[in-house]
N, C-alpha and C positions, 0 to 999 in steps of 0.2 A: 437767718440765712442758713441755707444746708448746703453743703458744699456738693457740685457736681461728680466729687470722687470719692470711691468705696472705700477707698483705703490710703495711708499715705505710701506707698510703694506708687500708689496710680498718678496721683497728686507727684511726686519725687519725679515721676517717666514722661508726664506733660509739662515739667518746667524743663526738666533735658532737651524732650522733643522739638518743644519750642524756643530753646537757648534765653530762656524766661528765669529769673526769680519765680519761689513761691510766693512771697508776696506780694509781688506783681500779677500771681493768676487770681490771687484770692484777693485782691485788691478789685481787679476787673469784677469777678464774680459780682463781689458785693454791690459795686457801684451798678449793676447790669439787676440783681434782687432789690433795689432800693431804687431803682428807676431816678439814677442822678448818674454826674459825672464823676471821674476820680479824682479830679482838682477839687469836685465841691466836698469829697471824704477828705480830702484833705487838709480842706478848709474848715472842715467841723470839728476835725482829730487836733489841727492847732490851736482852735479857738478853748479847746476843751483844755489841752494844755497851756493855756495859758490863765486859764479860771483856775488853775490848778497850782500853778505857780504863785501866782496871785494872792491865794487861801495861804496859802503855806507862810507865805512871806509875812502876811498883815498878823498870821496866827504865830507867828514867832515874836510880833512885839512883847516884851517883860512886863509892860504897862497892860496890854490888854486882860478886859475883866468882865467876867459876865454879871449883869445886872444886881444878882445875889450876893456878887465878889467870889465864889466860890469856887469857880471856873475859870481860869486864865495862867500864864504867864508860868504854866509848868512844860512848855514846847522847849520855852526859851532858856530854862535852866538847864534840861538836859540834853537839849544842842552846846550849850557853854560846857556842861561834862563832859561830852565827845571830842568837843575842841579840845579840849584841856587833856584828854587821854585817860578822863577818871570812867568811862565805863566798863562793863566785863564784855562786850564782845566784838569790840572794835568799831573804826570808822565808817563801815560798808550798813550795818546791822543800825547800831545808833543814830545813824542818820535817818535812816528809812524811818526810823520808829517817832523820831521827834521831829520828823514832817507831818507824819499820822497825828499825832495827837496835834501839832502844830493845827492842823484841818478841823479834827473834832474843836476844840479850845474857843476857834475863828468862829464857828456854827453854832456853839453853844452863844456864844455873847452875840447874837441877833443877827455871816456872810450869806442867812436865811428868808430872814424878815425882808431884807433890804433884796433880797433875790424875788421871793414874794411879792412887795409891792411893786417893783418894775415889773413884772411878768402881769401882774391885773392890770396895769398901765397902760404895754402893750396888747392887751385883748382889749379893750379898752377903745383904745387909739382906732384899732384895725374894724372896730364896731362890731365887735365880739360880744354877745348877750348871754347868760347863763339859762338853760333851758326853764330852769326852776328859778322863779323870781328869788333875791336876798333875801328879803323879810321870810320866804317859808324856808331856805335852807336856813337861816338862823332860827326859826321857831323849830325844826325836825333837831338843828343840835343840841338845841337845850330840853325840849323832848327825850333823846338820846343819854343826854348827863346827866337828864332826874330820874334815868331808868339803875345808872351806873350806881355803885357802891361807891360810897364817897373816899374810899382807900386806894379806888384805883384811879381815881383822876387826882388831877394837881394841885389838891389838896395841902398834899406832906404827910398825910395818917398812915402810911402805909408804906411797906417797901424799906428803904435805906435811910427814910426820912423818919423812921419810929423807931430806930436803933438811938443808944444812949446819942451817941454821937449827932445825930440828925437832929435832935430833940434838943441838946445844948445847941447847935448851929442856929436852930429855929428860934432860942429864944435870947442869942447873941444878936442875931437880925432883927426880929420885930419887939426884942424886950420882953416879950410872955412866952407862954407855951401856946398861944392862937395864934394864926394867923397861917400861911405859906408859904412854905418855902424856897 
């Protein structure tokens, strides 16, 4: 979207002019660039908030773990610090931050996969076909992965995973030093 105004002094003189909010012009704008209505931006702006809430909330369980265990239940400890007044920069700051990772946490342990598979569901349903048949987009990826060094795929050889640390975790997990981590 680009806005119809050069400047915001122009933008400030056309929400005066017309006794408007500016978010009420850039509101119009946009639903008038996206060829929809403003109740359906607003219907998309809530729904988005609401996925968002949602993330935050399920990524603050203490329990939750991603598949490795590696991953989880550090949202929920440092929203508990916040509560409790143990961190250095307050309620405003500490919050923000252990929603954030609260979100990352949720995504790591699979609010992805599960978005994934309902989303090929509904193309799916709508009789949505992929232009390139399965079978060759999965023959071109694996193509693609015997081209790749095997440090950069998901492996573990490489990266954070070949540091002392990575290398004990990998063989707290699978018991050796093979396998992925």
């Amino acid at each position: 979207m680009q806005l119809k105004y050069n400047s915001v002094e122009e933008l400030v003189s056309a929400a005066s002019s017309s006794n408007k909010k500016i978010s009420e012009i850039v509101l119009k704008q946009q639903a008038e660039d996206m060829e929809t209505s403003e109740e359906a931006l607003y219907s998309t702006m809530e729904n988005s908030f609401e996925v968002m809430k949602e993330s935050v909330l399920n990524g603050m369980d203490k329990t939750l773990r991603s598949s490795s265990g590696l991953s989880g239940g550090a949202a929920a400890k440092l929203k508990k610090a916040v509560d409790e007044g143990k961190n250095h920069y307050g309620h405003l700051l500490g919050n923000a931050i252990s929603m954030a990772l609260a979100v990352t946490e949720y995504n790591s342990c699979m609010a992805m996969g599960v978005a994934n598979a309902f989303t090929a569901s509904e193309l799916a349903c709508a009789g949505i076909t992929s232009t390139i048949p399965a079978d060759e987009v999965i023959l071109a990826m694996k193509q693609v992965g015997d081209l790749m060094s095997s440090a950069l795929k998901e492996t573990s050889e490489g990266g954070l995973a070949a540091t002392p640390t990575g290398c004990r975790l990998r063989k707290q997990i699978f018991g050796s030093d093979s396998g992925s981590l």
